[in-house]
BAGUGU-575494 format. One line per 5 residues: number of its first residue (from 1); their letters; for each residue x, y, z of N, C-alpha, C, O. Coordinates in steps of 0.02 Angstrom, whole numbers, plus 50000, padded with zeros to 5 digits. Atoms other than C-alpha are relative to their C-alpha. Example, Ala and Ser with C-alpha at 12.3 -4.5 7.8 and 13.67 -1.06 7.14 Angstrom:
% BAGUGU-575494
1) AS) 50045:49941:50000:50615:49775:50390:50045:50060:50000:50097:50059:50033 | 49958:49941:49997:50684:49947:50357:49961:50055:50037:49986:50110:50045
This chain:
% BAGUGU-575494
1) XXXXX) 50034:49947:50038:49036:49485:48236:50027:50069:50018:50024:50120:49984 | 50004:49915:49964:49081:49633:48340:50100:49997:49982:50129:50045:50009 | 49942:50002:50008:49274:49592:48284:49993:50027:49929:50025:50072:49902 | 50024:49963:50087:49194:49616:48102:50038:50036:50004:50099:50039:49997 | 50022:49946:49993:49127:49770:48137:50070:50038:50021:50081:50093:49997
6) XXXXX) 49936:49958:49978:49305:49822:48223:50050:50015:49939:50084:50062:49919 | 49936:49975:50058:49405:49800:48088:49977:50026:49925:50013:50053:49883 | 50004:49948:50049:49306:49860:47958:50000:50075:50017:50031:50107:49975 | 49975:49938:49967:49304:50035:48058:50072:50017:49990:50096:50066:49961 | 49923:49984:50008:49489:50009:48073:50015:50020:49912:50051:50068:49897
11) XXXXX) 49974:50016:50074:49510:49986:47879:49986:50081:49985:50027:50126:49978 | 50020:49932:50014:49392:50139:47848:50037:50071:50021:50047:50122:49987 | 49963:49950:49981:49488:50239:47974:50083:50021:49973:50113:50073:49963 | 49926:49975:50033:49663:50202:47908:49991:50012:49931:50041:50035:49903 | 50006:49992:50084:49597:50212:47720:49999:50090:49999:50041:50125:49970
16) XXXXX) 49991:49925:50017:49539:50401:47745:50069:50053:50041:50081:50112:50028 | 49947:49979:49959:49689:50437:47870:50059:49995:49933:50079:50045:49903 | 49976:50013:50042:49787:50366:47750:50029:50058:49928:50081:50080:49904 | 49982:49942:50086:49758:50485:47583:50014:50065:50032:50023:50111:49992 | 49992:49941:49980:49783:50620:47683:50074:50013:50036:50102:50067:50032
21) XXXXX) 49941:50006:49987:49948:50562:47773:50026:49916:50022:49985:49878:50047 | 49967:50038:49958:50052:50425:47829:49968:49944:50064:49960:49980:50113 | 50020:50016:49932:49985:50303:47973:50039:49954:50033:50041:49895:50015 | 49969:50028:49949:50089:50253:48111:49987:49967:50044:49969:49996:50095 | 50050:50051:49968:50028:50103:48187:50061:49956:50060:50121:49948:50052
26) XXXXX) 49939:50046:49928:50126:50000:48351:49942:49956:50026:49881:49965:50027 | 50052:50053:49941:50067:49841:48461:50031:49988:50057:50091:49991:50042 | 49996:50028:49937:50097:49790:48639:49976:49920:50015:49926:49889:49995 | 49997:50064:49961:50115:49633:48723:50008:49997:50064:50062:49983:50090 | 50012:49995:49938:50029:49656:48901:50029:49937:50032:50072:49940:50076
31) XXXXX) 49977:50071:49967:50061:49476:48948:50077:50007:50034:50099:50003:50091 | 49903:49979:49989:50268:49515:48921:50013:50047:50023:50070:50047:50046 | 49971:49960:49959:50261:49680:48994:49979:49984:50077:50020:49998:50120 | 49997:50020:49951:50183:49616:49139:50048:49960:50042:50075:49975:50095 | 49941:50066:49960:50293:49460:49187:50059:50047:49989:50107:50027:50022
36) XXXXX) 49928:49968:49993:50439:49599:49146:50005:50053:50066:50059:50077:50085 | 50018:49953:49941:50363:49713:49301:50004:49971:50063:49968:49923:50078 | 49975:50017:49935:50444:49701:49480:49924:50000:50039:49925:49972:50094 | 50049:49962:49977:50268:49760:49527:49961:49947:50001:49940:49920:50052 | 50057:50056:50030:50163:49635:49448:50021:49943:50063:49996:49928:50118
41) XXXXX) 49956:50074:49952:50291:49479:49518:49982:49998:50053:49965:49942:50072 | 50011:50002:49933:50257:49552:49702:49942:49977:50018:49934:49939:50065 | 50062:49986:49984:50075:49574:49684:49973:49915:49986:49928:49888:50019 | 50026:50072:50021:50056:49388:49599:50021:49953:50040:49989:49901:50036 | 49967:50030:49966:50172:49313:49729:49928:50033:50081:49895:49992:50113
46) XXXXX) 50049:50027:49947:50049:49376:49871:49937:49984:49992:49903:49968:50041 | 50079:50021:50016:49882:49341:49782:50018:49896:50005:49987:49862:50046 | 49969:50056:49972:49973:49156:49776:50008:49980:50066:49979:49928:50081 | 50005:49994:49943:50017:49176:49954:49934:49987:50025:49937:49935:50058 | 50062:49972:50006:49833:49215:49973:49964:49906:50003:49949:49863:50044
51) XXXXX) 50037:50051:50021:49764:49083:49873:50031:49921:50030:49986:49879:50032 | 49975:50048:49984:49877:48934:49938:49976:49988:50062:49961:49931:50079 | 50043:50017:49929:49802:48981:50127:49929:49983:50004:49903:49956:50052 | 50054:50009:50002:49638:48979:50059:49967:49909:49991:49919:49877:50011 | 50003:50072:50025:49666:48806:49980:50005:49947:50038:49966:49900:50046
56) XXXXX) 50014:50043:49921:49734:48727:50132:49958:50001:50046:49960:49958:50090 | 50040:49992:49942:49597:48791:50233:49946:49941:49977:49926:49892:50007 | 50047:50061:50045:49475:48706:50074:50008:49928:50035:49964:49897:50064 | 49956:50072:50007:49578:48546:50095:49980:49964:50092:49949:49911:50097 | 50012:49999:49950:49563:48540:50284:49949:49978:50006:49945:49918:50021
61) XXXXX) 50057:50003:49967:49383:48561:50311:49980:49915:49961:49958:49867:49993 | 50031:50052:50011:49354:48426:50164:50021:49950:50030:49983:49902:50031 | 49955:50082:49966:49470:48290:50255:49982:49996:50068:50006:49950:50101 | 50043:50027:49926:49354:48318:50435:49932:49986:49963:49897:49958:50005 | 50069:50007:50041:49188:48303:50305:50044:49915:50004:50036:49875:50050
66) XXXXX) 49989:50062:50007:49277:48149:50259:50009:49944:50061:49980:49890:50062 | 50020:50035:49978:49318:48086:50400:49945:49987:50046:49939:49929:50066 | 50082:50010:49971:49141:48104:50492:49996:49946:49935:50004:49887:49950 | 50029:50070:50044:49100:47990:50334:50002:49949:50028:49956:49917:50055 | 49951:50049:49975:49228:47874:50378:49968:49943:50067:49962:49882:50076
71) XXXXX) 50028:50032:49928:49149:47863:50564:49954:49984:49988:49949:49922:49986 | 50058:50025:50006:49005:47846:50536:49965:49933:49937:49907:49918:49923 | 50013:50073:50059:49003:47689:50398:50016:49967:50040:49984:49914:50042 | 49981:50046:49976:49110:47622:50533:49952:49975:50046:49947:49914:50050 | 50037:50004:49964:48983:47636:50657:49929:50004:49991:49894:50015:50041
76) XXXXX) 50068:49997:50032:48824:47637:50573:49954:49927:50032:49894:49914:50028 | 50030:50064:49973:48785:47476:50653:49972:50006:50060:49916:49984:50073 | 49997:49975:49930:48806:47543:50833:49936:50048:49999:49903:50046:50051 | 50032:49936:49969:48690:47692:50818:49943:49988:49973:49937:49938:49938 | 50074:50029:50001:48497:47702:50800:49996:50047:49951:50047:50078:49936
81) XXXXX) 50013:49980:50076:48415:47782:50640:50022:50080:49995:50056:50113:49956 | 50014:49925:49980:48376:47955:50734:50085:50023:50008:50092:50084:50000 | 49924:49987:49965:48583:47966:50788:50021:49987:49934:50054:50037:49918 | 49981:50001:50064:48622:47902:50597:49962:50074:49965:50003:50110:49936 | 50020:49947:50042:48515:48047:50521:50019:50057:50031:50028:50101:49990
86) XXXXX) 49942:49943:49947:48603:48177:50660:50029:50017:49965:50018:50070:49935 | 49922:49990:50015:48763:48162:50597:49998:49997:49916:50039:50031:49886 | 50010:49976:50098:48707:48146:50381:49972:50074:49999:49978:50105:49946 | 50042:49923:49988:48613:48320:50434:50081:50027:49999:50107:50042:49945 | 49942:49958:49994:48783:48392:50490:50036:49993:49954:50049:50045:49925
91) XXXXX) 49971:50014:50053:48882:48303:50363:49985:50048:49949:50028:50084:49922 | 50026:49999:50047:48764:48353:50248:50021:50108:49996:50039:50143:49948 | 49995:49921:49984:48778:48556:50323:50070:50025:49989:50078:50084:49974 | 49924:49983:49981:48979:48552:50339:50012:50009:49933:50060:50044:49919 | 49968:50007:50067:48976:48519:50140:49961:50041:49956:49979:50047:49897
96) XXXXX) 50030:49938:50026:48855:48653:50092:50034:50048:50035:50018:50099:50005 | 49973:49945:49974:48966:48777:50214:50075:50006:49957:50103:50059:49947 | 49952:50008:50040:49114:48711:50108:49977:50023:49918:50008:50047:49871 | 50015:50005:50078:49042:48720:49953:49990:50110:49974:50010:50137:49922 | 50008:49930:49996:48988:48930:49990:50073:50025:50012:50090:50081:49992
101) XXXXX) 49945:49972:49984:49161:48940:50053:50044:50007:49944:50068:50062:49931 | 49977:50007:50062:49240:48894:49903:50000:50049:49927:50047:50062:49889 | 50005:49941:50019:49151:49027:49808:50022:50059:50007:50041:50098:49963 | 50009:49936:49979:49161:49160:49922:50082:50010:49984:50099:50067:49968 | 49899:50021:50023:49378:49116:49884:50013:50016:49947:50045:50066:49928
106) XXXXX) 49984:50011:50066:49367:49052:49716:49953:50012:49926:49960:49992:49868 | 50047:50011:50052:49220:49101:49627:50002:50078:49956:50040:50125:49969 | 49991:49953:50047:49182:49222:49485:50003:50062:50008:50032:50104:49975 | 49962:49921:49960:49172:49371:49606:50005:49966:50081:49967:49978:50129 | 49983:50007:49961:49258:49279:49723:50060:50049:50029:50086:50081:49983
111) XXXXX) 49945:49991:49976:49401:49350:49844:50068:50006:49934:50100:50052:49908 | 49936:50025:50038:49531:49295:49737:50000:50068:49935:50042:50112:49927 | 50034:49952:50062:49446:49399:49580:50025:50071:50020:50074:50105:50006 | 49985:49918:49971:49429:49559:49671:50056:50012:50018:50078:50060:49986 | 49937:49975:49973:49584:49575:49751:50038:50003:49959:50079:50050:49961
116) XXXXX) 49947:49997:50056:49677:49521:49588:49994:50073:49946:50035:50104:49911 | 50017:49929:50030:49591:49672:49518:49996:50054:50033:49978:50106:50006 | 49975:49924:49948:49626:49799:49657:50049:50022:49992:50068:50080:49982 | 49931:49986:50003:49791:49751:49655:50043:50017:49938:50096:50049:49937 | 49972:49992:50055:49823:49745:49478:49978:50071:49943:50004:50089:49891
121) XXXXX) 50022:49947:50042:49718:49896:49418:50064:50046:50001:50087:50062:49946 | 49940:49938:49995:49872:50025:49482:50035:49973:49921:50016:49996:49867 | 49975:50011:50039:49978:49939:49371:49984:50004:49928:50022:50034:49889 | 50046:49988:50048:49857:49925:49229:50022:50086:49985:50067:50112:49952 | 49977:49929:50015:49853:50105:49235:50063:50028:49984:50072:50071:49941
126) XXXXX) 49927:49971:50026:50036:50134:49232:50029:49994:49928:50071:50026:49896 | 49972:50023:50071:50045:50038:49075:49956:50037:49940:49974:50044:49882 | 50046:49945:50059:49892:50155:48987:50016:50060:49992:50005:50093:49941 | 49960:49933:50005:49983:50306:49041:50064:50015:49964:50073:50067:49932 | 49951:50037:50047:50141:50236:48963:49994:50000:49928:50029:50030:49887
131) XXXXX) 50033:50009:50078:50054:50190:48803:49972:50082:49986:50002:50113:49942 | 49986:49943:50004:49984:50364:48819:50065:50058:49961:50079:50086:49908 | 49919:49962:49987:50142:50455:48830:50029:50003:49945:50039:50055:49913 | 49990:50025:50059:50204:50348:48690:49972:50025:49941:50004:50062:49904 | 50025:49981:50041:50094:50375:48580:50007:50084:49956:50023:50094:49898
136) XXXXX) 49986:49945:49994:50090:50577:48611:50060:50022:49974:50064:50074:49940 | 49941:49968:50013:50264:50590:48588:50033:49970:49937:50066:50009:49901 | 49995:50006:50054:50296:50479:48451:49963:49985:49939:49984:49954:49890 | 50043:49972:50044:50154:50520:48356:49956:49944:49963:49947:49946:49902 | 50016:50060:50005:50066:50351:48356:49939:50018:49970:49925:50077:49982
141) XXXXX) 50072:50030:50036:49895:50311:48258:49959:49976:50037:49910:50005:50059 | 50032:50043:49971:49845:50167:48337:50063:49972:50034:50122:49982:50021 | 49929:50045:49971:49943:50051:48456:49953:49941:50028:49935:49953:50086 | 50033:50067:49955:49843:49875:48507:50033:49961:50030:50093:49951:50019 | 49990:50068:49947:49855:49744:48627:50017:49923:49968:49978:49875:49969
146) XXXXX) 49978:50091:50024:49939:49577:48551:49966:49957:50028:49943:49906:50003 | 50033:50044:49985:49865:49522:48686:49920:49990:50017:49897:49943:50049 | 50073:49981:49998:49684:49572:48685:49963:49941:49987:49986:49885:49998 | 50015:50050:50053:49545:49479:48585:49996:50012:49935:49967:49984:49889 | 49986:49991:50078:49596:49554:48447:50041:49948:49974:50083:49916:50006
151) XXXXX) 49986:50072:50026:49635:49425:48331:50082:50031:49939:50074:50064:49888 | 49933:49950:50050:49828:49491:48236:50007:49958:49998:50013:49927:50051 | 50001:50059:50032:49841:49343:48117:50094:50020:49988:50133:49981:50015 | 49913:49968:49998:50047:49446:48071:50011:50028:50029:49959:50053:50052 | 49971:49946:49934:50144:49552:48196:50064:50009:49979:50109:49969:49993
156) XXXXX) 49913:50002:49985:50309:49634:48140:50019:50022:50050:49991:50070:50076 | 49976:49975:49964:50420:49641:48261:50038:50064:50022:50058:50082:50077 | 49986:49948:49993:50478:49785:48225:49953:50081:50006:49967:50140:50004 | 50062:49934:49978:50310:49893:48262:49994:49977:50077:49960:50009:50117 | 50030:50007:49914:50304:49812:48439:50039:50046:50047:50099:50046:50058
161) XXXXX) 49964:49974:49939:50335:49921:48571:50006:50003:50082:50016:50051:50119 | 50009:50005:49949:50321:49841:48721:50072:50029:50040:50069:50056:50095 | 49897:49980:49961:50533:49885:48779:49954:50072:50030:49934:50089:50085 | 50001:49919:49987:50484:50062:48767:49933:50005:50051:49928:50043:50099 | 50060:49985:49915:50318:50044:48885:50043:49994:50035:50065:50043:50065
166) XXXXX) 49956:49997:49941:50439:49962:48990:50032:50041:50012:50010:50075:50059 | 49996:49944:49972:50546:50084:48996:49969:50073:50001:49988:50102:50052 | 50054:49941:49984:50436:50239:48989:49959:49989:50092:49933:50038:50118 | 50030:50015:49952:50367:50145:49167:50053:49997:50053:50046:50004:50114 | 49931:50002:49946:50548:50127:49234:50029:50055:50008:50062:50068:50058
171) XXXXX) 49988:49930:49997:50580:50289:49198:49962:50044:50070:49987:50079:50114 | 50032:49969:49978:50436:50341:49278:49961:49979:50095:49922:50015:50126 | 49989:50016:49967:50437:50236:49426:50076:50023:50046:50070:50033:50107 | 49927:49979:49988:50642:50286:49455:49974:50094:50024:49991:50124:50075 | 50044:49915:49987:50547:50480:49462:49989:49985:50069:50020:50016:50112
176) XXXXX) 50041:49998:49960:50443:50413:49587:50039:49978:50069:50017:49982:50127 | 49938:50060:49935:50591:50314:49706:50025:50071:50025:50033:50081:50085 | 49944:49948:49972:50690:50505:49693:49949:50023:50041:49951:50009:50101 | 50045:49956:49968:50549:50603:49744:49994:49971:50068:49985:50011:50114 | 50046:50020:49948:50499:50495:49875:50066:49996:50055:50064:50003:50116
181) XXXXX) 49962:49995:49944:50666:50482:49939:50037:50079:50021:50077:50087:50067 | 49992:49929:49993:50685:50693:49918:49958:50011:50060:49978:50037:50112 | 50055:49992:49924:50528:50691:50043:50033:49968:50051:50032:50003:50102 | 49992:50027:49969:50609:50558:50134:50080:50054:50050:50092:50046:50110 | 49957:49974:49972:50767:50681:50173:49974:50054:50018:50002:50079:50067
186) XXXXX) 50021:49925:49984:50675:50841:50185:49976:49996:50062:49983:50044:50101 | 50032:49992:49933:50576:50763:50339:50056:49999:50029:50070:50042:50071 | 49959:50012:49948:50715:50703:50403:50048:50043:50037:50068:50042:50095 | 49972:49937:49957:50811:50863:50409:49960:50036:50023:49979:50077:50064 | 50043:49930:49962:50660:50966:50454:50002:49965:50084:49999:50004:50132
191) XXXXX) 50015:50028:49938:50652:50838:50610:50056:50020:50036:50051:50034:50096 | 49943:49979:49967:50842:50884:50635:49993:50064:50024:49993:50074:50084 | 50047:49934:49998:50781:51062:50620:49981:50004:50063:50016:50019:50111 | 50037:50024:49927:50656:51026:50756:50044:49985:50053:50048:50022:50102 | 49964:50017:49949:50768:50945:50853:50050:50044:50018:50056:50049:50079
196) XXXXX) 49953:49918:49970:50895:51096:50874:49976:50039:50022:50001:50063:50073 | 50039:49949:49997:50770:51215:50871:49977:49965:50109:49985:49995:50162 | 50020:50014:49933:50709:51121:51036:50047:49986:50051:50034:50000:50109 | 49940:49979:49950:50872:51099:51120:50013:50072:50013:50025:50094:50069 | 49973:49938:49958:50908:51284:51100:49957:50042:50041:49979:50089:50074
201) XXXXX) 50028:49987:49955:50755:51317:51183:49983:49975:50061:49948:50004:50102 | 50009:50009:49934:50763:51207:51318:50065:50037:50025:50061:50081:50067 | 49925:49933:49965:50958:51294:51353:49987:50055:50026:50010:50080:50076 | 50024:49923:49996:50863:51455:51330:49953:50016:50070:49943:50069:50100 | 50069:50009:49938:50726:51401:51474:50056:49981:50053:50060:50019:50101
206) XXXXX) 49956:50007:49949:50873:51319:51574:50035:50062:50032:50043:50079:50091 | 49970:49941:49986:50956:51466:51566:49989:50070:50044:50023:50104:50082 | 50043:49963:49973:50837:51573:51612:49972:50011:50084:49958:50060:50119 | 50021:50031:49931:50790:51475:51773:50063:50010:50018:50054:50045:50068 | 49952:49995:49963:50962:51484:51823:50033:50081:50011:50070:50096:50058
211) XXXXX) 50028:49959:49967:50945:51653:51812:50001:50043:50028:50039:50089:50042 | 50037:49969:49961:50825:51696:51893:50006:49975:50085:49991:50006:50136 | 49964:50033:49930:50899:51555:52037:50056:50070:50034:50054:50103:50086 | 49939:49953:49972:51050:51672:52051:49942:50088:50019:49946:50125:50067 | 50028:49920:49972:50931:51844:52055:49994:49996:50089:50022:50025:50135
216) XXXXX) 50036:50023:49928:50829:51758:52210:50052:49974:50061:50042:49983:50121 | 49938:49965:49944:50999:51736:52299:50015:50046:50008:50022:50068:50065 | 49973:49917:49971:51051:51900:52276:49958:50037:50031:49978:50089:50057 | 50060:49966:49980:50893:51955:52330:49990:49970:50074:49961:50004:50116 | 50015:50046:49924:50889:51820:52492:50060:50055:50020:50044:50102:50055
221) XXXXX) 49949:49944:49965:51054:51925:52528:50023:50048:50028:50060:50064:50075 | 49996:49939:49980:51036:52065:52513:49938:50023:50079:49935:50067:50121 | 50059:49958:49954:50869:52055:52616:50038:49974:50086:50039:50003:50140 | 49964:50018:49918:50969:51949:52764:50072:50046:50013:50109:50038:50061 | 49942:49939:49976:51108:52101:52753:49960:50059:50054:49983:50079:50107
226) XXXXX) 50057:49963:50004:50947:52217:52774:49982:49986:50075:49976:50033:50115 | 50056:50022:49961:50862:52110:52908:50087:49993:50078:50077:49992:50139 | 49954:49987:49946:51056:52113:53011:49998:50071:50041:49995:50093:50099 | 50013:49915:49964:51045:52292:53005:49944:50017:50033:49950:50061:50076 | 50064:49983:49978:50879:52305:53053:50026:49994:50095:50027:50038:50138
231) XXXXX) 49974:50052:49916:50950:52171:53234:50050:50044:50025:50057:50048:50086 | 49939:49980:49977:51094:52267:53247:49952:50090:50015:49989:50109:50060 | 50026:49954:50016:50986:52441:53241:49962:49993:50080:49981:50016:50134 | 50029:50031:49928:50869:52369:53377:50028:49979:50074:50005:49995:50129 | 49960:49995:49940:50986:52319:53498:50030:50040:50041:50037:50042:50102
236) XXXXX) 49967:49925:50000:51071:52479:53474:49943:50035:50068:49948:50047:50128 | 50053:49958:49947:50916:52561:53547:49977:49959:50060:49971:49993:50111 | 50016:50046:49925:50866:52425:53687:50055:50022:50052:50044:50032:50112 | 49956:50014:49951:51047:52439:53749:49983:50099:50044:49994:50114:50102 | 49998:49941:49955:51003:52645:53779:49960:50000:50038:49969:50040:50083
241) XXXX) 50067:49992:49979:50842:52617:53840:50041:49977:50072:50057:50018:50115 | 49963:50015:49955:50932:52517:53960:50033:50058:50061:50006:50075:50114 | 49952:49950:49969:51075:52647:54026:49950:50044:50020:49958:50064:50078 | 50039:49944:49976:50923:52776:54031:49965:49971:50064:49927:50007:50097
């Protein structure tokens, strides 16, 4: 019903758009620009990653559930009612902790969910800014989703513009690689920077200390020239004191 309701809107909107000018209409195919994105591939390769550890962990717990079964059919003979209902209690607990676990992984706002939508919103966005852009600059109408639930019974191929998202995103990604590697040189010379700047002030401090080393000799020197004369001065007068 609510698809009706969409496209009679649409009709209405391109009918009065229409007598008045021209309408320039384009579609996208999210599905194909996705699987064409380096971005996507990474992000789906570790949610995979992800989900494959989760699965073995699944797989695991059920194959010690199982075998407690196992033991206990074998031994069911051996053990008394109270020691049989023990171990169906735990059984019974290990496969309700599995069963929550499973959710909390795989369920409708499981793990899996959320993260696929953390990780995939950036991207999302890159591709609405894109379509944006597009639109803006070549003076688009409308532009839908092929792959939506909109229902496009024909599609020429020649209104699709998924290439041009793509590139409009490679473009604008390639922006984002210079810049980042313009920052990436600017630190690196300011660090060179830094790093001169702090050699010529330790030279400047070395320098300094050495000196002020050499003053404090000339100064020990002069005072043990000082402190001869003084000995030699003194003697002088002892030796008259003497003769007198």
């Amino acid at each position: 019903m609510k698809k009706n309701y969409f496209f009679i809107l649409l009709f209405l909107v391109t009918f009065i758009v229409s007598a008045q000018r021209s309408v320039k209409i384009g579609y996208i195919d999210t599905e194909y620009i996705l699987e064409n994105l380096p971005e996507y591939n990474q992000v789906s390769e570790r949610l995979e990653e992800k989900a494959a550890g989760w699965k073995k962990e699944i797989e695991d717990r059920a194959r010690k559930i199982d075998q407690k079964k196992e033991a206990l059919n074998s031994e069911r003979i051996l053990l008394t009612n109270e020691m049989i209902d023990e171990i169906e209690e735990e059984i019974t607990l290990d496969e309700e902790e599995l069963s929550e676990y499973q959710q909390k992984r795989f369920g409708p706002r499981g793990d899996l969910i959320i993260q696929k939508q953390q990780l995939i919103q950036p991207i999302q966005d890159q591709i609405f800014n894109a379509i944006r852009e597009l639109a803006e600059s070549k003076n688009y109408d409308f532009i839908f989703d092929k792959s939506a639930d909109i229902v496009m019974l024909y599609s020429d191929k020649r209104f699709d513009v998924s290439e041009q998202i793509l590139r409009t995103i490679s473009r604008a990604n390639n922006r984002k690689k210079l810049d980042s590697r313009k920052d990436k040189r600017e630190i690196e010379n300011q660090s060179l920077i830094d790093d001169e700047s702090d050699l010529i002030s330790d030279l400047e401090n070395k320098e300094k200390e050495n000196n002020k080393e050499e003053s404090n000799e000339k100064q020990t020197k002069k005072l043990t020239v000082k402190e001869l004369l003084e000995q030699r001065k003194q003697k002088n007068s002892n030796t008259r004191k003497v003769k007198d």
